[in-house]
C-alpha positions as MATLAB code, in Angstrom:
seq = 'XXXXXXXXXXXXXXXXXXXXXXXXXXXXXXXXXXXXXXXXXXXXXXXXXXXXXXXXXXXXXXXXXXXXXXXXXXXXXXXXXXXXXXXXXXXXXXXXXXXXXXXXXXXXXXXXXXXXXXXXXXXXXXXXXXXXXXXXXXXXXXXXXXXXXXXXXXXXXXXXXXXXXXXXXXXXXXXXXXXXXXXXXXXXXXXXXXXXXXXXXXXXXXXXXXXXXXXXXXXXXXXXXXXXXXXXXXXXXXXXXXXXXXXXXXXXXXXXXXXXXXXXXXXXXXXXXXXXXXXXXXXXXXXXXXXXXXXXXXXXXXXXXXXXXXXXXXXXXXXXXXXXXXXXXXXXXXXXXXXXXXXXXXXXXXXXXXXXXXXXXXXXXXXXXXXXXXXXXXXXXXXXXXXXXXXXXXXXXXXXXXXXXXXXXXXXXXXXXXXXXXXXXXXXXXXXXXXXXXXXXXXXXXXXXXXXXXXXXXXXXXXXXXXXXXXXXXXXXXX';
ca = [
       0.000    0.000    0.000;
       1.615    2.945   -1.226;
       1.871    6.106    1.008;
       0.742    9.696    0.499;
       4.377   10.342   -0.058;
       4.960    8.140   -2.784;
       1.462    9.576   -4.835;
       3.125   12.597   -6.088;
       6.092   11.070   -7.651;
       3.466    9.029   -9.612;
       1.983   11.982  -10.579;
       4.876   13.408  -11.661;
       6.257   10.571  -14.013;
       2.940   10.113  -15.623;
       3.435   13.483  -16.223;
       6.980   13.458  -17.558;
       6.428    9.845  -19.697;
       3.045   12.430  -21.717;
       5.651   15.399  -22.066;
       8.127   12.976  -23.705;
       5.223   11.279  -25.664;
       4.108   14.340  -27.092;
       7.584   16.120  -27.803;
       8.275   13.036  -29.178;
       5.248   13.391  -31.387;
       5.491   16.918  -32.527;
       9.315   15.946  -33.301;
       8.278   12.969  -35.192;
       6.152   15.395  -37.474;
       8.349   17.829  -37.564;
      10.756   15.784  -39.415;
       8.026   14.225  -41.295;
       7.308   17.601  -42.358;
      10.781   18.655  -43.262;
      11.522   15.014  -45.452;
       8.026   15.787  -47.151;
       9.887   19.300  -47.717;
      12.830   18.426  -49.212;
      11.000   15.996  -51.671;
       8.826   18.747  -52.500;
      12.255   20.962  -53.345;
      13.805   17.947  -55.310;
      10.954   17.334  -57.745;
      10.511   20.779  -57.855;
      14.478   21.130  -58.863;
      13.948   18.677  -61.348;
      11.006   20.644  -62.900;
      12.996   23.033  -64.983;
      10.816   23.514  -68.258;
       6.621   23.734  -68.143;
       5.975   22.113  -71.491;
       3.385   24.063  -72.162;
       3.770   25.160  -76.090;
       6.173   23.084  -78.802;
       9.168   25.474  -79.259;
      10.633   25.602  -83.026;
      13.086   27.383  -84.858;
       9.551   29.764  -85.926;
       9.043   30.479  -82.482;
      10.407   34.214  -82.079;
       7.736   36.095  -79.795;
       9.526   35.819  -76.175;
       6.067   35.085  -74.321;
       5.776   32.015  -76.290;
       8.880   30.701  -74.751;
       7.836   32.043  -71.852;
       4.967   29.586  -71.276;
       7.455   27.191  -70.926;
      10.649   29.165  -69.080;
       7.899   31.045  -67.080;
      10.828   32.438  -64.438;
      13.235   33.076  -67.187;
      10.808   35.476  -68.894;
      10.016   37.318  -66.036;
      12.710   38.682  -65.431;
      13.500   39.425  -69.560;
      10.231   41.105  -69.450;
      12.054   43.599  -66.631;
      14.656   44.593  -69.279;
      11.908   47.277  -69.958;
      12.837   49.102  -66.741;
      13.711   52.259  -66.283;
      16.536   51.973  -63.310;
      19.532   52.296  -64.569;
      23.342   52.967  -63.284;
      25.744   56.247  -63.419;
      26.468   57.796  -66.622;
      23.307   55.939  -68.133;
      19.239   55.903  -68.047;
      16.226   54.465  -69.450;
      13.148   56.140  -70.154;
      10.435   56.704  -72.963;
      13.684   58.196  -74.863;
      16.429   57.756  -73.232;
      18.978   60.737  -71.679;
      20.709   62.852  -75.154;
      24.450   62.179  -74.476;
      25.525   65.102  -76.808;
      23.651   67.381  -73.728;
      25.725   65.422  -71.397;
      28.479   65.880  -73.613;
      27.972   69.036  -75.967;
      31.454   69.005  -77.842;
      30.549   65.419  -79.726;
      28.307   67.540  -81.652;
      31.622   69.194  -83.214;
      33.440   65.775  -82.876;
      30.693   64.029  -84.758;
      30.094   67.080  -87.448;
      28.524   65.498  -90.574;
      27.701   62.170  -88.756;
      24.694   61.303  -88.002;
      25.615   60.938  -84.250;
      25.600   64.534  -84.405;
      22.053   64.450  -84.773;
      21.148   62.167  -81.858;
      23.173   59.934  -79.585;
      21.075   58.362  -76.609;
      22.612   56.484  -73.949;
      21.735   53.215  -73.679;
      18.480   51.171  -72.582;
      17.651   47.599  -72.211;
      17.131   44.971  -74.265;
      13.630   45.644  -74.713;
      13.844   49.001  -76.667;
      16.479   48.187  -78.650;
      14.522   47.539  -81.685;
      11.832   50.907  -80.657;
      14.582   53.278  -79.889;
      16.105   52.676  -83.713;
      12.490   53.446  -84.914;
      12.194   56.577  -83.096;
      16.001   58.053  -83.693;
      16.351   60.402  -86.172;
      19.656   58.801  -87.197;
      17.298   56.058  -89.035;
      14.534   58.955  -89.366;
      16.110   61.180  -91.252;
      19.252   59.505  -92.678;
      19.434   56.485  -94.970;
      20.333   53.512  -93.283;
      20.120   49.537  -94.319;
      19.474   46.529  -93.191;
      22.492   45.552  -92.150;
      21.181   47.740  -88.779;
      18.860   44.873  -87.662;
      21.341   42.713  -87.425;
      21.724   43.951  -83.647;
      18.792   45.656  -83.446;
      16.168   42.596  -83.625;
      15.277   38.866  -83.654;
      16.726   38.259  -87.130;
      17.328   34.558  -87.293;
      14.159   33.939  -88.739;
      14.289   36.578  -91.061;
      17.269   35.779  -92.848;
      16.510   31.809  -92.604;
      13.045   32.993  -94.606;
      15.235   35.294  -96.482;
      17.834   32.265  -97.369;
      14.874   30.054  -98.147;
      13.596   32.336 -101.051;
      17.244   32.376 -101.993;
      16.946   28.762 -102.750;
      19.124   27.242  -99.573;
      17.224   24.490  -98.569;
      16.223   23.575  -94.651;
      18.624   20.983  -94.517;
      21.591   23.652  -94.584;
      20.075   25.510  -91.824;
      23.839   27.672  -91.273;
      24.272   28.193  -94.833;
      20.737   29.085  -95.405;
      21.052   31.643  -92.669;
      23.908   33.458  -94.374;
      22.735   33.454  -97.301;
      19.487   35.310  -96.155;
      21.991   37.646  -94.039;
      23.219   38.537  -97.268;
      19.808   38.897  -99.100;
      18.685   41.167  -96.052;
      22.178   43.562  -95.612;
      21.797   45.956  -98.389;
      18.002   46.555  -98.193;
      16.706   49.495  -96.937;
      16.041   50.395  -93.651;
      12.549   50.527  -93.873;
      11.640   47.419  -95.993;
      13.887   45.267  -94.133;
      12.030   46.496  -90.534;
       8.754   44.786  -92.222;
      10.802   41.248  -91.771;
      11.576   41.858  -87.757;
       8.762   41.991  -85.021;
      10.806   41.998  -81.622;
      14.217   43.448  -80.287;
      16.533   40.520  -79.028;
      14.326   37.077  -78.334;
      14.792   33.910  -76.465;
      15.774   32.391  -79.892;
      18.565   34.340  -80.644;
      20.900   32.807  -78.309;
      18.944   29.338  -77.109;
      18.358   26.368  -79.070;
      14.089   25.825  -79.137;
      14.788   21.893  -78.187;
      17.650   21.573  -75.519;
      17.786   25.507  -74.811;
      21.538   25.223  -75.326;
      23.226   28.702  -75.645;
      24.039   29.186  -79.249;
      25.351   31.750  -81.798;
      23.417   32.522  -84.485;
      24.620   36.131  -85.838;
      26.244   35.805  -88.835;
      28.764   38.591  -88.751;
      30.014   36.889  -85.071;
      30.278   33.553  -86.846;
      32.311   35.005  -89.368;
      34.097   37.490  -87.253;
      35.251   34.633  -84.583;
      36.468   32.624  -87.614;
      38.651   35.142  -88.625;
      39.995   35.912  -85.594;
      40.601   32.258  -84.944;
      43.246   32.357  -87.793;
      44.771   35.222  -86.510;
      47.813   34.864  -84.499;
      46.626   37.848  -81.625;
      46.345   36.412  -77.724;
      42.846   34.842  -76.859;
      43.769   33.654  -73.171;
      40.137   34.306  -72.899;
      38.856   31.821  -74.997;
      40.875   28.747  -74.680;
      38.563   26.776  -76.919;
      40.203   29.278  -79.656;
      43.426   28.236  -78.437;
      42.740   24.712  -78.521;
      41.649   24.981  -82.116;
      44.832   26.692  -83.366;
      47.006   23.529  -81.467;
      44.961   21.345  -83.377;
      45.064   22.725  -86.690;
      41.859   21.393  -88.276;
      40.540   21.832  -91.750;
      37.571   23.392  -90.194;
      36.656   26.766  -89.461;
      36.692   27.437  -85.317;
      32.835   27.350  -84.914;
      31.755   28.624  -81.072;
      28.552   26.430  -81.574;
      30.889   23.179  -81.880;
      33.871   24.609  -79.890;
      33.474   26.357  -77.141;
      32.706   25.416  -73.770;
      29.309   26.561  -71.954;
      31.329   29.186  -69.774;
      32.731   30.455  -73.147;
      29.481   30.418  -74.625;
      28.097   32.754  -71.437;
      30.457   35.290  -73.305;
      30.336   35.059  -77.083;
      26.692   34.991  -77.225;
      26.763   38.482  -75.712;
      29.284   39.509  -78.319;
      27.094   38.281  -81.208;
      26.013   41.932  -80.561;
      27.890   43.903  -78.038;
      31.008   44.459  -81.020;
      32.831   47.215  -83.100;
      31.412   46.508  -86.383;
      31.479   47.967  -89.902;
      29.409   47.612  -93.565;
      31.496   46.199  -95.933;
      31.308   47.226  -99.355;
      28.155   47.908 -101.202;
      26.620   44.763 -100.032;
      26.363   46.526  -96.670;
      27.256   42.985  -94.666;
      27.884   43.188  -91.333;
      31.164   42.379  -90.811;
      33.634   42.219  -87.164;
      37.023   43.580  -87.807;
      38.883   41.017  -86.084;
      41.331   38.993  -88.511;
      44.295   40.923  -86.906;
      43.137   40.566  -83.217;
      40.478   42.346  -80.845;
      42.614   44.968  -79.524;
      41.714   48.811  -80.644;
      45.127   48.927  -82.528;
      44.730   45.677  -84.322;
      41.305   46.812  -85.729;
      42.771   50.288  -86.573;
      45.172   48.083  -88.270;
      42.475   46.202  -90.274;
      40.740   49.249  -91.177;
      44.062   51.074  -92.536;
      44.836   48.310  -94.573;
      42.318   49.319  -96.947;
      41.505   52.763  -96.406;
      37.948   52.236  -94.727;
      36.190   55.526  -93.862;
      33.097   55.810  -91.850;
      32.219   59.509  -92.721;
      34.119   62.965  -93.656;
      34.470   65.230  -91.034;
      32.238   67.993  -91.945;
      34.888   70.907  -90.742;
      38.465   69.130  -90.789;
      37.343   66.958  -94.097;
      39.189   64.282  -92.063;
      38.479   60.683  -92.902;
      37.105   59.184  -90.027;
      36.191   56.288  -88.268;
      33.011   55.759  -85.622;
      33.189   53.361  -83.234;
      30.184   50.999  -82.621;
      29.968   49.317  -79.075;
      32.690   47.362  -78.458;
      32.166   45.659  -74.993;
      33.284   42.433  -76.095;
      36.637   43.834  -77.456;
      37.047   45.755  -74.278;
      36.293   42.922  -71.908;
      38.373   40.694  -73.741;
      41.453   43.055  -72.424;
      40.445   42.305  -68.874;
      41.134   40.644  -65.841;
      37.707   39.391  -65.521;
      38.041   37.863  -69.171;
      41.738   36.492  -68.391;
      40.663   34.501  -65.027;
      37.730   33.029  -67.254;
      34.493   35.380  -65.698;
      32.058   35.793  -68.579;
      29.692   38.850  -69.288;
      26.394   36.551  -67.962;
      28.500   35.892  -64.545;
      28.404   39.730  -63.629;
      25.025   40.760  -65.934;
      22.971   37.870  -65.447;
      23.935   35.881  -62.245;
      22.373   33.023  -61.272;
      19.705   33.244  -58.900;
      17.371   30.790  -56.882;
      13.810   31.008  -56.971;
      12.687   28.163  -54.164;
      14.737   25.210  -55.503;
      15.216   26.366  -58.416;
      18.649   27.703  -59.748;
      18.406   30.103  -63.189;
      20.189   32.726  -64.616;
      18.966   36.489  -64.405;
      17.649   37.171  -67.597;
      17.079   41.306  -66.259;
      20.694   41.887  -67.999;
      21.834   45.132  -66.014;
      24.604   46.341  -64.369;
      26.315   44.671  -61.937;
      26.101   47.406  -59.428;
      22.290   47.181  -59.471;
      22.878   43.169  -57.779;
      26.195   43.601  -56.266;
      25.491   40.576  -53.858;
      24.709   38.296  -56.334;
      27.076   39.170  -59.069;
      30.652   40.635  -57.442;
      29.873   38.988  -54.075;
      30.374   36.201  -55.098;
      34.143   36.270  -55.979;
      35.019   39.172  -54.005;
      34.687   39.327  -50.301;
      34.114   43.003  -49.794;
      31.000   45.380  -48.621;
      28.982   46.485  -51.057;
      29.522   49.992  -50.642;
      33.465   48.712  -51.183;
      32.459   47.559  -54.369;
      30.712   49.816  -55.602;
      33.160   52.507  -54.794;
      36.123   50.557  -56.609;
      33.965   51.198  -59.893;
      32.826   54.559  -59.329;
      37.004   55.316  -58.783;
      37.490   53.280  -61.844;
      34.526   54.854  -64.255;
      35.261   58.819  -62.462;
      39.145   58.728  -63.593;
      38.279   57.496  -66.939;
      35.191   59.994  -67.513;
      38.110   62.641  -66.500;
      40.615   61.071  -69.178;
      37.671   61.853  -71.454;
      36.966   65.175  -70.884;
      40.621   65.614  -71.560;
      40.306   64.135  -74.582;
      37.677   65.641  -75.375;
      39.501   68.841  -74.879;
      42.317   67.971  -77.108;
      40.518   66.894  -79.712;
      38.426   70.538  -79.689;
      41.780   72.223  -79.897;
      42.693   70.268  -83.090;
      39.528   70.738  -84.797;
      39.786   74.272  -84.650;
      43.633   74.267  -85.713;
      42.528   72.488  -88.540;
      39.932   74.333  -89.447;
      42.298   77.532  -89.260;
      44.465   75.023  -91.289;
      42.527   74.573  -94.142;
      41.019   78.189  -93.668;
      44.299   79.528  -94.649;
      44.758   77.438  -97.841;
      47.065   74.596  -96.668;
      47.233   71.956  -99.253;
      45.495   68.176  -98.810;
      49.043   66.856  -98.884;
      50.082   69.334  -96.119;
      47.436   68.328  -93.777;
      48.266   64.813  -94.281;
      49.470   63.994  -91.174;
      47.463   66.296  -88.877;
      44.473   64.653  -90.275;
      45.926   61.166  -89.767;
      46.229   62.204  -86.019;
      42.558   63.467  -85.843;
      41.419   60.643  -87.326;
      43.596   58.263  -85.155;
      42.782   60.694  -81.209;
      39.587   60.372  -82.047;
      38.840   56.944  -82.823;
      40.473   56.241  -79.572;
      37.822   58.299  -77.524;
      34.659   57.159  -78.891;
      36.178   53.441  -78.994;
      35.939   54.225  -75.291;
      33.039   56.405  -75.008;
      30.858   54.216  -77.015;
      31.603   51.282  -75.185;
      29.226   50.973  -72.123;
      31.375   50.591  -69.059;
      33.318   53.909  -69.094;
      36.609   51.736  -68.753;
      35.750   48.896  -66.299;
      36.107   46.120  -68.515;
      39.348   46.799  -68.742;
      40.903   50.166  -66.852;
      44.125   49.906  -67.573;
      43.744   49.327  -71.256;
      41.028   52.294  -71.524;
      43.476   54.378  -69.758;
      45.775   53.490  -71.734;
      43.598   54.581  -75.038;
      42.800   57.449  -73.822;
      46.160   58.117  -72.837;
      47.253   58.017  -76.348;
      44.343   59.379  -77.862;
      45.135   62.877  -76.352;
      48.860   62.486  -77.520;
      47.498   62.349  -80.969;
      45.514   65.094  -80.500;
      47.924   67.371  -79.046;
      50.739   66.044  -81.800;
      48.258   66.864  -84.484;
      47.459   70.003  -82.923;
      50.806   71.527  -83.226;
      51.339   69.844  -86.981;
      48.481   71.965  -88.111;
      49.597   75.179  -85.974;
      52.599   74.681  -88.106;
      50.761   74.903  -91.390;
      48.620   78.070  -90.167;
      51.817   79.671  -89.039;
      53.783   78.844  -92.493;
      51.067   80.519  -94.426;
      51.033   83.753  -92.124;
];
């Protein structure tokens, strides 16, 4: 018989023994819970694509695609937005660099540029903001502008088709309507195009493999393949050249996937000129990437973009060449391609994809330098705003310089001074400026590479200042 001593201890472990039962309980569900969880997150993982719609080579509208890459185009669809870093904006139109910068209105005379030079905007006005610029408004332009303006691959594949290549040559049959499509006029080859850059243009429809399919990269990559100039950044390139093939370097058969994260950015992103009176679209590259080996190319045959309206200097106009710039780089060297720092990967529940927003790095500075560099993010930013403040300084300079020899040669060729006495000055304008907008129309002002933009601008304002005093000279002879 148990005393009134002992009753309270029984109490108490029936009441400890339903404490553990139900901890043990809420435990057990708990974890039943968390597995059910995690199997939730791994089929979800595995549920990259939503077939939805059948994806072909037809396929160029983005919202198509979208049905089945529904996270992808989300964020594509925010290319549209109007927040943008320093030194650029988006908006209906975006911000008139020659009010940011009034003297490229002298250093463009007789250019269109002169006219209107925007800075620039996502990828989703790239095909409106050529409709609504008077440089394609009021000044006869060709086809050979879509070619980075717009989904094009099924344009010039319809194109090659009516040429008579047949679908089983889809490459070939693409060139050939690249070709066909070059030399027409603006306006009757914007009736072929519907959107600015699509899901197409740099996936495959069937295994969404990056791909290239501009033909002026193909053929500019080729080239430059055969070249002898450095490509530490591409060591697919540098593979090839070991192996000495019969075929052409093709990126599509080549190059790795991290390569490819690159060189489908450049399809576009490029220094580019028209060749001949077939207007193709063509990357000056056989000598190398660097701004002195294209310089190089275009000497070699006398290529002139336009006549400078008050020096009558033959000059040349630099395009956008990112690609050329980051290929100087340290990021490029140690292997870090344009969609690691514009579109970093990102998880959306289990679900790992790449950005498709495309912006500037310091608009995501946790999820693109972060990663690599273990700095704040005030740190980082302020390294580029150092980097992009002394090279917007080296411009002005420049810009200076170049001001001063405009209006020597104008005095120059005021006074009489023969063609073949203004030879050389005009071989320095031609050469300073080149140098500046090769930096100023690329759109990092310098980061892709500082110390080579530094260096080009560097040199730039020695030509100026040399060509300066060569047409002082002339002035002074005639006095």
């Amino acid at each position: 018989m148990s005393t009134p001593a002992q009753q309270p201890d029984v109490k108490s472990s029936r009441l400890r023994y339903l404490v553990a039962v139900v901890i043990t309980a809420a435990a057990t569900f708990g974890i039943f819970l968390l597995l059910q969880n995690i199997a939730e997150r791994k089929q979800e993982a595995k549920q990259l694509v939503f077939r939805v719609v059948e994806l072909t080579e037809d396929t160029i509208d983005p919202a198509e695609w979208g049905k089945n890459y529904p996270r992808q185009y989300d964020s594509y669809k925010k290319t549209s937005d109007t927040l943008r870093p320093r030194f650029l904006s988006s908006e209906a139109l975006p911000k008139q660099l020659l009010d940011v910068f009034p003297s490229m209105r002298l250093l463009y005379a007789g250019y269109p540029f002169a006219r209107d030079y925007r800075a620039a905007q996502g990828h989703a006005h790239m095909l409106s903001d050529q409709d609504l610029s008077p440089r394609t408004l009021e000044f006869n332009q060709y086809g050979a502008c879509l070619h980075c303006h717009a989904s094009n691959t099924k344009a010039y594949k319809d194109a090659g088709r009516k040429a008579g290549v047949p679908d089983s040559k889809p490459w070939e049959q693409l060139q050939k309507g690249f070709e066909a499509i070059c030399p027409l006029p603006l306006a009757e080859a914007r009736k072929l195009v519907s959107h600015p850059v699509a899901c197409i243009d740099c996936h495959d429809p069937d295994s969404l493999q990056l791909r290239v399919t501009r033909p002026g990269f193909l053929n500019g990559i080729k080239e430059f393949a055969k070249s002898d100039a450095p490509a530490p950044h591409l060591p697919s390139v540098t593979a090839w050249r070991q192996k000495k093939p019969k075929e052409d370097y093709d990126p599509n058969q080549h190059a790795s996937r991290q390569e490819m994260r690159a060189l489908v950015c450049g399809q576009c992103h490029v220094e580019y000129y028209f060749k001949g009176k077939e207007k193709l679209v063509t990357y000056p590259w056989a000598k190398g990437l660097k701004i002195d080996d294209i310089e190089a190319y275009y000497e070699e045959f006398g290529f002139v973009d336009w006549t400078h309206e008050k020096t009558k200097t033959e000059m040349l106009k630099a395009q956008h060449p990112e690609f050329e710039m980051w290929s100087q780089g340290i990021h490029a060297r140690n292997g870090v391609a344009c969609a690691d720092c514009h579109m970093p990967y990102k998880r959306e529940g289990a679900i790992k994809i790449s950005d498709h927003e495309v912006r500037s790095p310091m608009l995501m500075v946790s999820s693109s330098c972060q990663i690599c560099h273990r700095a704040s993010e005030q740190e980082m930013k302020d390294r580029v705003a150092v980097i992009q403040d002394r090279n917007k300084a080296l411009v002005h300079r420049t810009e200076t310089a170049l001001v001063d020899l405009i209006a020597a040669l104008e005095s120059a060729v005021r006074s009489k001074a023969g063609d073949d006495a203004l030879k050389k000055a005009r071989a320095l304008h031609r050469k300073s400026q080149f140098r500046l907008d090769f930096v100023m129309a690329e759109n990092s002002m310098g980061f892709h590479a500082p110390q080579e933009a530094a260096r080009i601008l560097g040199e730039a304002i020695d030509y100026a200042r040399q060509g300066q005093i060569e047409a002082l000279k002339l002035t002074k002879e005639k006095k």
